[in-house]
Phi, psi and omega in degrees: 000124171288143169194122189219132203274121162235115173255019192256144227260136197251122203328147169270162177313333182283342166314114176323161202278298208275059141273314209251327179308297200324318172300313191288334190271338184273340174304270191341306163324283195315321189298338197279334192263019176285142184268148158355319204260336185257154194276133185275156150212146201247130196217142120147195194272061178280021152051050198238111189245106211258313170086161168282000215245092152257047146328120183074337199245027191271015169210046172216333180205164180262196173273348216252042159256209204235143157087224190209146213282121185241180182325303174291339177293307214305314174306326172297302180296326169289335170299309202271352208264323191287304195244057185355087154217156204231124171297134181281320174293004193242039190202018161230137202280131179195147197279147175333300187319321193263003179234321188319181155226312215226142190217144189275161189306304165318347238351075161236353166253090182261115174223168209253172211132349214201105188230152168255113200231165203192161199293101177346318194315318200223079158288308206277356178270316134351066189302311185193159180208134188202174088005124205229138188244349193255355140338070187296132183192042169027082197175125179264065173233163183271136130339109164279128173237127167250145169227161220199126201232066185318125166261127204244127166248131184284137163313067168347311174299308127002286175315309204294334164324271215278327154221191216203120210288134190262145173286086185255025160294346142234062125268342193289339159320297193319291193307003176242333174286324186324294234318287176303344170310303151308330165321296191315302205293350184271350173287320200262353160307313182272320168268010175289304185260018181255340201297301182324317222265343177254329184272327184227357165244337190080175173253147175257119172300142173303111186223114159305135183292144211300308200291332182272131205283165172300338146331288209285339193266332170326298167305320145311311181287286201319316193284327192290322182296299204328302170340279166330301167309284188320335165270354150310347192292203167192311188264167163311294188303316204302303179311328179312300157330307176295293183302326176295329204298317199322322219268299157336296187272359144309316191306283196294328191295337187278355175285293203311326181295306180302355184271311194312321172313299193291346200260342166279318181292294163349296160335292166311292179323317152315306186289325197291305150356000000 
């Protein structure tokens, strides 16, 4: 698997042309130097609308995306079209809701913008690709979640080489009176160490970070229901509604951290005194 740190931030549609050329020629640069053979993946928020329309485009994207294809889809589908790669997000059946990323503070502009694209070679490896909305992670972009499935075969040619096959036809006596034996004793092995693991080390407990007051978690909990509601909505006012309370009690919950912060250091400070 290639993995190479690209860090330039990739041009929104409003963005000047030699922005975006600049960008697709240095993306374009990196793909090339990538070997063939290892599987690519393209990832994160390149502000891109791919749409639903694969003409010319069937073994670079499916049907199955959201909106309508913009300036930044074309640069994009021609970069997957160049170095056979296939977007992921258009190519799986999932309700909008479960394809959208990005939603406007009004909700009335919902797109697909944050896409996961991967090497033709290994399409099939690719299961699924959708969106998690229950994600609290303070961002109006949705969780992108993929799942992705290697099958690894060993090199035979290799193997046959470097070892050498055994004749285990008089060991199958022995392995067959063993067999229950070893069972009893790997039975009694396993209940040996869950016994150690309940009665005498325990379980480690879930432990909060010190410094954040019981205030401050309160407030954590609240913005995830809020979250939760707000995916939950059905009209525009609700959701309006909802997403201002959301935005209020984030607003306050990162003060109380930064209070909670300066005030656990302090603390440190003091004692180090």
């Amino acid at each position: 698997m290639e993995n190479a740190d690209h860090s330039s931030r990739a041009p929104t549609e409003i963005a000047k042309g030699e922005l975006k050329d600049a960008f697709y020629t240095e993306l374009n640069g990196v793909l090339r130097q990538t070997n063939s053979r290892h599987i690519k993946i393209l990832m994160g928020d390149l502000n891109t609308k791919v749409g639903s329309e694969n003409e010319g485009l069937e073994h670079t994207m499916g049907v199955l995306g959201v909106g309508i294809r913009n300036v930044n889809g074309e640069l994009l589908t021609d970069t997957c079209a160049e170095h056979d790669l296939v977007i992921g997000g258009a190519s799986f059946p999932h309700c909008n809701c479960h394809k959208i990323i990005w939603v406007s503070p009004d909700h009335i502009n919902k797109n697909q913008i944050d896409h996961i694209v991967i090497s033709c070679k290994f399409w099939h490896s690719l299961l699924d690709v959708r969106n998690r909305r229950g994600a609290d992670i303070r961002s109006d972009h949705h969780l992108v979640l993929a799942e992705f499935r290697l099958k690894i075969v060993a090199n035979r040619t290799k193997l046959n080489h470097k070892y050498k096959k055994i004749d285990v036809t008089r060991s199958s006596l022995k392995i067959t009176l063993r067999k229950r034996e070893l069972k009893h004793v790997g039975k009694k092995i396993k209940d040996s160490y869950s016994d150690v693991e309940e009665n005498i080390l325990g379980f480690k407990a879930h432990q909060r970070k010190e410094w954040i007051s019981d205030a401050s978690w309160n407030e954590i909990s609240h913005r995830k229901e809020l979250k939760l509601k707000l995916n939950l909505c059905k009209t525009r006012a609700q959701k309006s509604e909802v997403h201002k309370e959301y935005m209020e009690v984030n607003k306050k919950m990162k003060i109380w951290l930064r209070r909670n912060k300066r005030k656990s250091i302090d603390e440190q400070a003091k004692l180090a005194e």
